[in-house]
Every structure is written in structure tokens, then in C-alpha cells.
C-alpha positions as CSV (number, residue, x, y, z in Angstrom):
1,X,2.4,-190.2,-71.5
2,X,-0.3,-191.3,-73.8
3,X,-3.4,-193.1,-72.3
4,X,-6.8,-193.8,-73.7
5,X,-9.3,-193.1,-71.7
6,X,-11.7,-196.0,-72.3
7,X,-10.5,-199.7,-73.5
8,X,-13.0,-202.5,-72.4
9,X,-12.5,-204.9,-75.5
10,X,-8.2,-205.6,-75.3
11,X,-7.3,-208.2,-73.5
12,X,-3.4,-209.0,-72.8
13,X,-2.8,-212.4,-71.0
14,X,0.7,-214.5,-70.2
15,X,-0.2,-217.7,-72.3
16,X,0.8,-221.3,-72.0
17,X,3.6,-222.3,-73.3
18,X,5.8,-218.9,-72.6
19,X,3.8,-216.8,-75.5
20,X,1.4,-214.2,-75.4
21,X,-2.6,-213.6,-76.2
22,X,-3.5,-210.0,-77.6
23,X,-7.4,-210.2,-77.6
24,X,-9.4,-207.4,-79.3
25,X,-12.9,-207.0,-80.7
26,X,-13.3,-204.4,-83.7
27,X,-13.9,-201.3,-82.0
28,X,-11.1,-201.5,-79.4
29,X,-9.2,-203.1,-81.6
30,X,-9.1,-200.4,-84.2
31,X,-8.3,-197.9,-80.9
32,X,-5.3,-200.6,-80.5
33,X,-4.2,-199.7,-84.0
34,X,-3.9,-196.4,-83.5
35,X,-2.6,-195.6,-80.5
36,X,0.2,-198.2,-82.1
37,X,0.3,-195.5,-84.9
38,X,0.8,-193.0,-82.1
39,X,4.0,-194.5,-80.6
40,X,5.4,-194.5,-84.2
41,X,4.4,-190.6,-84.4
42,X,5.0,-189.7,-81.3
43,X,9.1,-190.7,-80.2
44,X,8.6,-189.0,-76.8
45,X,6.1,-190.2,-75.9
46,X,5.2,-193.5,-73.6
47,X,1.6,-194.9,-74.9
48,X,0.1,-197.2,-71.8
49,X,-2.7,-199.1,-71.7
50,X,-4.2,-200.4,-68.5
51,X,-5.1,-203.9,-69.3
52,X,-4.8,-205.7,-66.2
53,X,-8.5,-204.6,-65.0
54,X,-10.5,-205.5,-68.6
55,X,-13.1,-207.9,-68.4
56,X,-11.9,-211.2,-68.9
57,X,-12.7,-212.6,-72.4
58,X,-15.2,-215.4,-72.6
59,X,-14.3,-218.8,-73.8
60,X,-10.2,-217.5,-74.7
61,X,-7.7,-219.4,-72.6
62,X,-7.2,-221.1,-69.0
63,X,-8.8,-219.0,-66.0
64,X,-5.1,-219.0,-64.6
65,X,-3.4,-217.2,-67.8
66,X,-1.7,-214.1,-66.4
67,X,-3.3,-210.9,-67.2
68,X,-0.5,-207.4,-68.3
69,X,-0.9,-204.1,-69.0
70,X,1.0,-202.7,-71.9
71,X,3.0,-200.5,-72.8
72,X,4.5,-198.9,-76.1
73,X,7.9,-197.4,-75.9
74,X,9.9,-195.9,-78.6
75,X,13.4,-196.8,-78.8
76,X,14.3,-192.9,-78.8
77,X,12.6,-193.0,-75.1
78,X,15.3,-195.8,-73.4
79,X,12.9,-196.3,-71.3
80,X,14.3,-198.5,-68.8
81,X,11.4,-201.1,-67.2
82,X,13.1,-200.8,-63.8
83,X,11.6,-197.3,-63.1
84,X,7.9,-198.2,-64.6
85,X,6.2,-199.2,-61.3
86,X,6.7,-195.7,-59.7
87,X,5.9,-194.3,-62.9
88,X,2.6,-196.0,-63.0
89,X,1.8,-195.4,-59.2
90,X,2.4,-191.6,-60.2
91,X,0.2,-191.3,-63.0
92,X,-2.6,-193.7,-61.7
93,X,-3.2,-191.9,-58.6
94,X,-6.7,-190.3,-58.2
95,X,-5.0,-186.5,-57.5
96,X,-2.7,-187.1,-61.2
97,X,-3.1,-184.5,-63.7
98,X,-4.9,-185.0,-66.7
99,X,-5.3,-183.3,-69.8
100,X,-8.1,-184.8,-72.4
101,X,-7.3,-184.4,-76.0
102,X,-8.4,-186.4,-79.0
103,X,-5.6,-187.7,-81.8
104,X,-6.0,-189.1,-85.2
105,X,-3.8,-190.9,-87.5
106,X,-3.1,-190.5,-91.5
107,X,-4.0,-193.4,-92.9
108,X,-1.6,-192.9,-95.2
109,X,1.1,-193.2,-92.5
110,X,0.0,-196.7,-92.4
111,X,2.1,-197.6,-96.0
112,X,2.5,-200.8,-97.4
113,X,3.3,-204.3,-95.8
114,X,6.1,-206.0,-98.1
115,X,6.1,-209.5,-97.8
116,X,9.3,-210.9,-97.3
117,X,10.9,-214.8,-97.2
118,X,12.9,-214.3,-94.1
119,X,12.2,-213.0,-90.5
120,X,12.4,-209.2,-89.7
121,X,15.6,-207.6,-88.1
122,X,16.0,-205.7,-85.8
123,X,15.6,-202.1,-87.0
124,X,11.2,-203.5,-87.9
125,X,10.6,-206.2,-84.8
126,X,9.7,-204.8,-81.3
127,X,11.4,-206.0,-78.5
128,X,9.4,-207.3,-75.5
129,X,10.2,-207.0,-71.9
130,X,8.3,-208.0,-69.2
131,X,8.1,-206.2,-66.1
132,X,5.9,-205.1,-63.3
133,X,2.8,-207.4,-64.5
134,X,3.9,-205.3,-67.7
135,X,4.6,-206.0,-71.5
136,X,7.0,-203.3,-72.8
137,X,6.9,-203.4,-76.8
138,X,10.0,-201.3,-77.8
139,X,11.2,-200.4,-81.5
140,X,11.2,-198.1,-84.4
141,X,8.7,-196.2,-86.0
142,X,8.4,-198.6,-88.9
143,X,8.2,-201.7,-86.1
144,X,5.0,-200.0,-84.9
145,X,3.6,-199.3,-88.3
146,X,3.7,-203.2,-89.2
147,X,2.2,-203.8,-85.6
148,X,-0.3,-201.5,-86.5
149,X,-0.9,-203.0,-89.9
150,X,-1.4,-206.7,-88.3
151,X,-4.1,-205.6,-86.0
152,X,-6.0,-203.1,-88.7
153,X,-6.2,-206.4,-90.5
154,X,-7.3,-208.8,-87.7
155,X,-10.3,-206.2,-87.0
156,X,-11.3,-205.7,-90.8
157,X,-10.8,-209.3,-91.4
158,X,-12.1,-211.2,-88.5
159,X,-16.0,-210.9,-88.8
160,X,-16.3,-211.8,-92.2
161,X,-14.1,-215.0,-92.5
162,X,-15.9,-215.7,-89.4
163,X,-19.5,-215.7,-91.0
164,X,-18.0,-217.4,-94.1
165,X,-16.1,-220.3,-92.4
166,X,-18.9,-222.1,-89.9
167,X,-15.7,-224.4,-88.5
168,X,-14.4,-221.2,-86.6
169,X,-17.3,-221.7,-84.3
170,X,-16.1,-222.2,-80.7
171,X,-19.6,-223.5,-78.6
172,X,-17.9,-221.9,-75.3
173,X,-18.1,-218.5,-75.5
174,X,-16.3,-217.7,-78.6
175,X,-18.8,-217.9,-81.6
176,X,-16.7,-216.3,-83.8
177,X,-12.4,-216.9,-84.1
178,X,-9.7,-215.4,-86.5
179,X,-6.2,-215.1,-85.5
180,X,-2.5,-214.2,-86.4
181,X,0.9,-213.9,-85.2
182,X,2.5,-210.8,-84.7
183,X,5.6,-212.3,-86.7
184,X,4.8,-215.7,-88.5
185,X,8.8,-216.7,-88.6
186,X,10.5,-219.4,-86.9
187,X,13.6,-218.1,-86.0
188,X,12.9,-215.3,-84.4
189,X,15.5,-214.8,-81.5
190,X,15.9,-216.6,-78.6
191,X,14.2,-213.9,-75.5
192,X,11.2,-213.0,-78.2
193,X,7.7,-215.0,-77.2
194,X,5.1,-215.3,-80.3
195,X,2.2,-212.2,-79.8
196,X,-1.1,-214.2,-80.9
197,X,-3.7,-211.9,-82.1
198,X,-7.2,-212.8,-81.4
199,X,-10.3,-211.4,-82.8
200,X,-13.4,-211.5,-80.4
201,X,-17.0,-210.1,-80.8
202,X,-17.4,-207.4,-78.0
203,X,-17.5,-208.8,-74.7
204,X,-17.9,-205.8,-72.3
205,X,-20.0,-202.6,-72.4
């Protein structure tokens, strides 16, 4: 089980309308990034991130928007969502063991995002369940890496077009807004939700 010991600034809410918002400022979301690089490295191991307890994020959404934790599973685990809520009482309890290590990613391992004319299959698109106030992204290695690639993006990206474009000013609580989709496609099948991905200046310390 990977779990990072500190994430203030990611934000995972239930949204209106049966989709999902994915909020991150530039530090946390960069953390986001590679701990999505992790799950693509690391086909053993579970990568959860407690996101229910984050600060709220200013100005992003109705007050009643659900909020998840989530979870990154890679499809060598089969994981299966039933067992999770033990699993997290387990390793959440104050007596759980704990070993502290630090991890760093290749950038190289990142490659290339190929743009394309038609929605991903299956072997590159990670498949949600929700379970246990719980978002369980499962897939490939190469599913994570074009997660990953998405949110390096929205993090590198989002300040700057936000200082450039004065009409992404939100008055209440937002000053700054750039966002994507996880996948942009319409036909995308029938038990996936859209992922929006939000870019927000820090909103906890």
C-alpha cells in the first residue's frame, strides 16, 4: 500500500449530474501526478489517497457535492472493492505499521500523448468503481501514464492561462480557473462518469 503522507490541496467530490470533480492546486497536484506514475510502476501495489478529510475547496461546486477518497489499482491487483472498507479500517488505525520512504518518477516514463480521432479502449482508459465513499481508478500501466500526463499538464498550464485570460476570474473564491476532462470523447461507455480536472491556487496550509 502506497500512501502519501501529506495531501491538503486534492480535492475529490461526487458532482452534479453523475460525473466527478478532481481539484488540485500545483504542488499537490504535481504529488497527484506521481503517485499516478507510481501505480503504473508499481503493479502490486494499491496507491490510496485519503481525500475525504481535505479542506473543502473555496468557491468549486454545491456545499452538498459528495466528497471520496481514492484509490489507484492496477489491473494486475484484481482488487475487488468489496473487501476495501476493512482494508482501510486496517491500515488507518493509529497502532498500523508504517514505513516512510521517499519515491521518484523518470520523467521519461511519462512518454508522449498521441492524439487520436476516436475514444480510448480499453487496454488505455481506467475503469472507475465506486465504493465505500471510494473512487477506485483501475487499468494498465499506460492508462495511468495518460492520467498522469493530463494532470502534469493542468498544473503546468493552469496559472499562466489564468493570468493571461482575465474572463477565468471567478469573484467567489476561485480567482483563477483552468480545466479538462480526463477523456474529452463522447462515447465513452455507458458505467464511465466524465473526471473534470480543476486547477485551484492553494487553498490549505
Amino acid at each position: 500500500m502506497i500512501r502519501p503522507v501529506r495531501t491538503k490541496n486534492v480535492a475529490l467530490y461526487a458532482a452534479e449530474g453523475g460525473n466527478y470533480g478532481l481539484c488540485v492546486d500545483r504542488a499537490d497536484g504535481r504529488q497527484l501526478g506521481t503517485l499516478l506514475m507510481l501505480a503504473a510502476r508499481s503493479p502490486r501495489s494499491l496507491v490510496y489517497l485519503p481525500l475525504r478529510s481535505t479542506p473543502g475547496v473555496p468557491g468549486i461546486g454545491p456545499p452538498d457535492e459528495q466528497p471520496l477518497d481514492l484509490l489507484l489499482v492496477p489491473r494486475a491487483q484484481q482488487f475487488r472493492p468489496a473487501h476495501w472498507k476493512a482494508l482501510r479500517a486496517r491500515i488507518t488505525a493509529g497502532n498500523a505499521p508504517r514505513e516512510l520512504r521517499t519515491a521518484s518518477v523518470p520523467e521519461s516514463d511519462l512518454g508522449k500523448d498521441v492524439a487520436c480521432s476516436r475514444p480510448p479502449g480499453e487496454r488505455h482508459t481506467l475503469r472507475q468503481h465506486l465504493h465505500a465513499e471510494t473512487l477506485f481508478l483501475t487499468g494498465s500501466s499506460g492508462a495511468f501514464r495518460k492520467a498522469a500526463r493530463h494532470v502534469f499538464a493542468l498544473t503546468a498550464d493552469g496559472p499562466p492561462i489564468a493570468a493571461k485570460y482575465r474572463d477565468l476570474y471567478y469573484a467567489w473564491g476561485c480567482n483563477y480557473h483552468h480545466c479538462t476532462n480526463l477523456y474529452d470523447w463522447e462515447e465513452l461507455p455507458d458505467d464511465w462518469r466524465q473526471i473534470h480536472l480543476i486547477f485551484h491556487p492553494t487553498w490549505a496550509r
